[in-house]
Structure formats: C-alpha cells, structure tokens
C-alpha positions in Angstrom: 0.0 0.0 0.0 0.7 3.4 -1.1 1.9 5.6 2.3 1.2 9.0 -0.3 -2.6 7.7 0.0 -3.8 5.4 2.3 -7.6 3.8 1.9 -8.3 4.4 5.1 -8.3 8.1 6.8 -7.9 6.3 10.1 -8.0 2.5 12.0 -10.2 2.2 14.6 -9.9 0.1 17.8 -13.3 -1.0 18.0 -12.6 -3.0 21.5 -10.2 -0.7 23.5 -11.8 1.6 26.3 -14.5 0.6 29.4 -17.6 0.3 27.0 -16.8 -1.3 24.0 -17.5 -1.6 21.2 -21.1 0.1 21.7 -19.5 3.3 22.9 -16.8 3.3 19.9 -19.2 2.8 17.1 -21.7 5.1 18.4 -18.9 7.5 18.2 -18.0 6.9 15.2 -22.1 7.5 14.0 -21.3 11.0 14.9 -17.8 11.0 13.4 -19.3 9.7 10.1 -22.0 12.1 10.3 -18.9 14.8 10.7 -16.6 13.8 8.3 -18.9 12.1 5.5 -15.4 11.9 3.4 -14.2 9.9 5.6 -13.0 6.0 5.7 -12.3 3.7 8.4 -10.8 0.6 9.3 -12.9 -0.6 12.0 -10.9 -3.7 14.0 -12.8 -5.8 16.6 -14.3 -9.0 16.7 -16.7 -9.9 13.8 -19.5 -11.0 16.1 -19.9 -8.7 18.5 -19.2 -5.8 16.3 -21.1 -6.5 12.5 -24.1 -6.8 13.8 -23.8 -3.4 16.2 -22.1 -1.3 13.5 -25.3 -2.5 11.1 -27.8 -0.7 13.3 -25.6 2.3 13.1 -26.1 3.2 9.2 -23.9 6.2 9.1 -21.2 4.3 10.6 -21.7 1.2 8.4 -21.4 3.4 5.6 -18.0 5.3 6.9 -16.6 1.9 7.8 -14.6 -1.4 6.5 -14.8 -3.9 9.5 -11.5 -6.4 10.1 -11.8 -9.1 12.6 -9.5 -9.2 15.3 -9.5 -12.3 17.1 -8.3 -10.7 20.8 -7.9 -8.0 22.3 -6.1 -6.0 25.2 -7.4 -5.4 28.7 -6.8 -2.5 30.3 -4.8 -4.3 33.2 -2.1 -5.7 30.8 1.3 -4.8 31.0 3.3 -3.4 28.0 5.4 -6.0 27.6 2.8 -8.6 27.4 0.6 -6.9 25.3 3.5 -7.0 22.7 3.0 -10.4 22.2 -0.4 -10.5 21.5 -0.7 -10.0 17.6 -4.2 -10.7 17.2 -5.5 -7.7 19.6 -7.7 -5.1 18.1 -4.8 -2.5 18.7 -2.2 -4.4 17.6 -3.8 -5.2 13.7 -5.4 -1.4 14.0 -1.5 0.2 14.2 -0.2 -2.9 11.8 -2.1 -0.9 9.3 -0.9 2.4 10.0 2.9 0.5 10.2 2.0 -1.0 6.3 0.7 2.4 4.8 -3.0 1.4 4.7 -4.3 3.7 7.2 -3.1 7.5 8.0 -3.6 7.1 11.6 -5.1 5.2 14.8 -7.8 6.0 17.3 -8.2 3.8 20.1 -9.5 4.3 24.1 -7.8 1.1 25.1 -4.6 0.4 27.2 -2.3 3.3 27.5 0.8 1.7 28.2 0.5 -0.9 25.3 -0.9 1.5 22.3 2.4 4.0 23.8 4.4 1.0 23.4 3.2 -0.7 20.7 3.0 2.5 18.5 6.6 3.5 18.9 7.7 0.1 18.2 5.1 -0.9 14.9 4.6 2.5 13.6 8.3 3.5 14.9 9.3 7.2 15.6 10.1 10.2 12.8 14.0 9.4 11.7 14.1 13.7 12.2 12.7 13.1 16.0 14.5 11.7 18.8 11.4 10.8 21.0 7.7 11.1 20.1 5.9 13.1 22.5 2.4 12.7 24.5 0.2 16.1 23.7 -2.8 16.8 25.0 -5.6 20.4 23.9 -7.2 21.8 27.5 -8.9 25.3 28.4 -7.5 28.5 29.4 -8.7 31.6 30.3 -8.1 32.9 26.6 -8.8 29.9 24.2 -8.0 25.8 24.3 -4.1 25.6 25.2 -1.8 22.8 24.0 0.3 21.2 26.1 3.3 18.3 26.1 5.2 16.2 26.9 2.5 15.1 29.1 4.4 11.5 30.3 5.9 10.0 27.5 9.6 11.2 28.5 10.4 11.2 32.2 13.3 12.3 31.6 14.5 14.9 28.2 17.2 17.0 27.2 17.4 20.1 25.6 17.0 18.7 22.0 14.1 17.2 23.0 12.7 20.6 24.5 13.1 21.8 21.3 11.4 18.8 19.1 8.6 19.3 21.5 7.6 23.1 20.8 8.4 22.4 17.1 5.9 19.5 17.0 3.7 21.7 19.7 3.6 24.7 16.9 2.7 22.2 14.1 -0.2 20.7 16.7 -1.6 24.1 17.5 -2.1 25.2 13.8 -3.1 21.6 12.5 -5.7 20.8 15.2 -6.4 24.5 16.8 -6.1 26.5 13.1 -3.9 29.2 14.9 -1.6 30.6 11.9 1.1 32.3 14.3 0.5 29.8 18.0 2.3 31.1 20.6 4.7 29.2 22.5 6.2 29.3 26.1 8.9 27.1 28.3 7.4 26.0 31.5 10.1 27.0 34.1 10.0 27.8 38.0 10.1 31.7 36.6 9.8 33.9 33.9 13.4 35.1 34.4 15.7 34.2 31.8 18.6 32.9 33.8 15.8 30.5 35.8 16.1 26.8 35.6 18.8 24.3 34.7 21.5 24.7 31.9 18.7 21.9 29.8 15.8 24.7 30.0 18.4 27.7 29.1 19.6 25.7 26.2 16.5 25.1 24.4 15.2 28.3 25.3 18.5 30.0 23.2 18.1 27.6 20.4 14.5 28.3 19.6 14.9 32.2 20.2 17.3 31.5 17.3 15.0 29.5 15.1 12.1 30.0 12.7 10.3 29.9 15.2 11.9 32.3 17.5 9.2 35.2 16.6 6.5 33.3 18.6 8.4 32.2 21.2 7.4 34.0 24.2 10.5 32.6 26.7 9.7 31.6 29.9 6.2 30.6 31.6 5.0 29.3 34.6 2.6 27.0 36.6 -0.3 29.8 36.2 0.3 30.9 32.7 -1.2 27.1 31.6 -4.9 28.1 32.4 -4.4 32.0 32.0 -3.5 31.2 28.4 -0.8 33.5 28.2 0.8 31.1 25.1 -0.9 28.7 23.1 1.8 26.2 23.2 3.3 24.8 26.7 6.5 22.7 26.0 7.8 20.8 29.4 9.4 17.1 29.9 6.7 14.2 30.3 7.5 14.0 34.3 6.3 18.2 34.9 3.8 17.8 32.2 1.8 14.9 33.9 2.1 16.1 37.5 0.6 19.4 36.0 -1.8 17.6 34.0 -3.1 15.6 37.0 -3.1 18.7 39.7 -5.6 20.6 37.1 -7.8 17.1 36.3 -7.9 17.4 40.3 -9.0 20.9 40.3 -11.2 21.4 38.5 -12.9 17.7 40.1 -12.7 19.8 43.3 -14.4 22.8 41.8 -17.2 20.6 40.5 -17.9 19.4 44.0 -17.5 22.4 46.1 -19.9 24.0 43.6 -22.4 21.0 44.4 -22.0 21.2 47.6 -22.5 25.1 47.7 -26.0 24.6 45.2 -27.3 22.0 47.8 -26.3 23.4 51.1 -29.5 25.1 51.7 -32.7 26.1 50.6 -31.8 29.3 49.4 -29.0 28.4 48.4 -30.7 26.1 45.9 -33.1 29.2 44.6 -29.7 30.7 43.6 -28.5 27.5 42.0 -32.3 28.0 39.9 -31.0 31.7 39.1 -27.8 30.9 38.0 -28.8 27.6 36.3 -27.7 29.1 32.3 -24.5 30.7 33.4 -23.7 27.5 35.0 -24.7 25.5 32.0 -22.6 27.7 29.6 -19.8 26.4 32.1 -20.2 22.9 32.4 -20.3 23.3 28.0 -16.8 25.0 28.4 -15.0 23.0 31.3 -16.4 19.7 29.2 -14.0 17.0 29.2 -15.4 15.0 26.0 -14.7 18.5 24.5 -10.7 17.4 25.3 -10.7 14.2 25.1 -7.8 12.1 23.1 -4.4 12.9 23.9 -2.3 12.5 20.9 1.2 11.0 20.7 3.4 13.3 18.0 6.4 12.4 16.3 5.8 9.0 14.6 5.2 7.7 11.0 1.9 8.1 11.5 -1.5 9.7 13.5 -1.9 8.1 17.1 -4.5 9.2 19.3 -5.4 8.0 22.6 -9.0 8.4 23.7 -10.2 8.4 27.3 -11.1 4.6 28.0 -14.1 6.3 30.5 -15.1 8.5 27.6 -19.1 8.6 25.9 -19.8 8.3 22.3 -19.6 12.4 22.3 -15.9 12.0 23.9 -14.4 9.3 21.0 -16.5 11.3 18.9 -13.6 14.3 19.7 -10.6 11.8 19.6 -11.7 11.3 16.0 -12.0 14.8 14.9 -8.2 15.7 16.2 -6.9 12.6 14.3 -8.9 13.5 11.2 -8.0 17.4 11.4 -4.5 15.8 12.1 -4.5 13.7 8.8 -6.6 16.6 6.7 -4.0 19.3 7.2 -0.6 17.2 7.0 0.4 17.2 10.5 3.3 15.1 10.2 4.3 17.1 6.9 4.6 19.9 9.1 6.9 18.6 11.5 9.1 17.6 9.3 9.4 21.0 8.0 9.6 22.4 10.7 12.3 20.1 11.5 14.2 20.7 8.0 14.0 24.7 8.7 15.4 23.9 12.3 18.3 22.6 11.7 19.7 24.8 8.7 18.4 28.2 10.7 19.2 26.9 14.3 22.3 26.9 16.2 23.4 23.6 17.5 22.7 22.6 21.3 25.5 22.0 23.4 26.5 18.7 24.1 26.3 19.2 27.9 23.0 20.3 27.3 21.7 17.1 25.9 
C-alpha cells in the first residue's frame, strides 16, 4: 500500500476503552456524520461488532470492518501486550505501520498502544522521542500542552522537538496561523532553571520559530492562556496535568455542595442555572478528550477509555483534522527549517 494515499483516513480500535464496542461505534455514528469523506478501518471482533455497526447506518457506511481475534485489557502490561498479535490494537497500528491507514484511534490500554506504537509505527527518523500532547482550556482559548508523560526524563534537543511539534499541533488541530509558544520553568526570568531549560530556550529564540516564542512561563500561565503552546518534559507535564484534572474535580464538587447546602442556596442555583450550563459546555472534558502521541510515522491518538460516544467522537475529529492538514508534513518542515536556521545545542546540554 501506497503511504502518499492510504484507503483508510484512520484504524479504529473497535474493542479498546471501558464500554466497548457500543461506545466506539456510536462514536463513530457522529464521526461519520462529521466527516462524510471519511473511511475507516474498524478492528474488533466480527460478532460482536457487524451486527452493532449494522444498526448504526452512518457508521456502516464510513466503515470497513476487520476481525480481530483478541484483544487487550486495560490491566495488561506493555510487555505482554507485545506479544499478543491478534489484539484489536495491535492489527489497528499494523495498518498504519504498512501504509494502509493514516492514523489510529483507540481508548484502550495506555501503556500498550504508547508502546506498541513507537515500536510498529516506529518514531520520525528527524525526531528523537515522540511526545504525548494533549488540547485543555484556558482563560483565553484551548491551550496545547506536552510532553505530558511519554519522556520522564528529556534533554534540551528534546525541549526543542517538543515546541516544534507543539507549533505544528496548534495550527493543525487549533487553526492558529502564528500559536504562541512558552517554556514552562520555575520563573519567567531568563537565567531560571537548569543549563537543559536555558539551552532550548537560546536555540529556539534563534529559530524560525523564535518570533512566537514568548521565553519563559509558569505553573499559572497554563490556564491564563498567556501562550498557546506549553513545552515541558513528560514528568512536569503529567504532574501538571493531573493537579488541574484534580482541580477542576474539586471545583465541581465544592460548587455542588455550595448549590445544595441550603434552601436558598438552591433558589440561587435556579437563578444561576444558564450561566452554569454555559460552564459545564466549556469546562467539558469530551470536549478534550484524546491525547495524541506526536512524532511518529503516522497519527496516534489515545482516547479516554471512560469516555461517551460524544468523547471518542472528539478523539476522531483531532486525528482526522490531524491527517486533513498534513500534520506530520509539518513537523518535518519544521524540523528541516530547524536545523539549517538553528544553532546547535550544546553537548552538555543534551
């Protein structure tokens, strides 16, 4: 198969994620119903997912079903779930690997489609180490942020891939011509942080990019939205992932708990019923659900496995805006344009 054009926009993991396959295909009624140009290689087992995806006739249209004789739990380590070449995932990403689809959506094990994407579909030969991305809100406008715990540990180079890949991210999936892009550090001051944060900070103020990078941000700037684009390494990025899931869980409940406390208080809960609507709409999290893992030969999102048809409805339309605008195309670019305009990073940088 051609890798220039692929049958299939994307392969679909019909039994990854907590209610499959009924919560996938009924995502993929509204995905269909979205993107009627749109083809997709549906992977799951033939007899509990033909007869479902009949009864859904947008989704029937949209889709070429493959069977796939197993699939992968969401307890199963990595390592095992290598080995297990009939899963869902694992024939869903062998058809990325071979050219036959542009990309994979799947809500199923974390660990395994991480590991089992970087090993099938393999990583960019321009990138070091893919990166985990993820779209949330800020006070200004949706805000992308990575690495968000696919590289405990990263270097300066890899500071750099990141807001390279984050710039082609923003404009691919957000449609921002010029996205902003800011270093999360322990200040705004240029000598803060280590000699790693300094270094790709100096190499990206010298490259094409350097106009819209904005330096240094910190912990706050993520929700105020003061860049589009947060580069950090995968260990800061998922501690400051999971401290604003937990927020805004808290501010959910201490807003219940206010509404319900007493009776008046519940008149005012009546009064303030559409602002509060127009909130829940914005703080959504179907609206940012699939968290997308950049830098390999191929699209590779990662929906929530808790998620509604609405939810993998979302994962789908990143993928797709992903595949539609050349994401991959762009990094390399990007890439290309890097390294003859950039200065080299240090060695004892790296």
């Amino acid at each position: 198969m051609s890798r220039t054009s692929p049958p299939f926009s994307l392969a679909i993991d019909a039994m990854g994620g907590d209610a499959a396959p009924e919560v996938v295909l009924d995502g993929l009624e509204l995905a269909a119903e979205r993107h009627p140009e749109a083809r997709f290689l549906l992977v799951g087992d033939e007899a509990r997912v033909g007869g479902a995806l009949a009864r859904r006739k947008r989704a029937a249209r949209a889709c070429s079903l493959r069977h796939a004789p197993d699939y992968i739990p969401g307890d199963m380590k990595p390592t095992a779930a290598l080995r297990v070449r009939g899963s869902s995932m694992r024939i869903a990403i062998d058809a990325v690997a071979q050219g036959e689809a542009s990309g994979i959506v799947s809500a199923g094990n974390t660990g395994a489609l991480m590991a089992l994407s970087k090993i099938v579909i393999k990583t960019m030969r321009e990138i070091d180490r893919p990166a985990l991305a993820a779209i949330g809100p800020s006070a200004r406008g949706d805000v992308v942020l990575l690495d968000l715990g696919a590289n405990i540990q990263c270097d300066a180079r890899n500071l750099v891939e990141f807001a390279v890949m984050g710039d082609a991210f923003a404009r691919a999936v957000l449609g921002l011509t010029n996205p902003s892009i800011g270093l999360l550090n322990v200040g705004s001051e240029e000598l803060k942080g280590d000699d790693r944060v300094r270094a790709a900070a100096e190499t990206l103020r010298d490259s094409h990019i350097g106009a819209n990078f904005r330096g240094f941000v910190e912990g706050h700037d993520i929700t105020a939205g003061t860049t589009d684009v947060i580069v950090t390494d995968g260990f800061t990025g998922n501690v400051a992932l999971k401290t604003g899931e937990g927020a805004l869980k808290l501010m959910r409940d201490l807003l219940r708990q206010v509404f319900t406390s007493t009776v008046p208080a519940r008149l005012g809960y009546l009064l303030a019923r559409p602002a509060l609507d127009r909130l829940r709409e914005w703080m959504d999290p179907r609206r940012y659900n699939g968290a997308i893992l950049i830098g390999l030969n191929g699209v590779v999102v990662k929906s929530h496995g808790g998620t509604d048809a609405l939810g993998f409805a979302h994962a789908v339309d990143v993928a797709m805006d992903m595949v539609t605008h050349g994401f991959n195309e762009s990094i390399r670019d990007g890439l290309t344009r890097l390294s003859t305009t950039g200065p080299r990073i240090a060695a004892d940088s790296r």
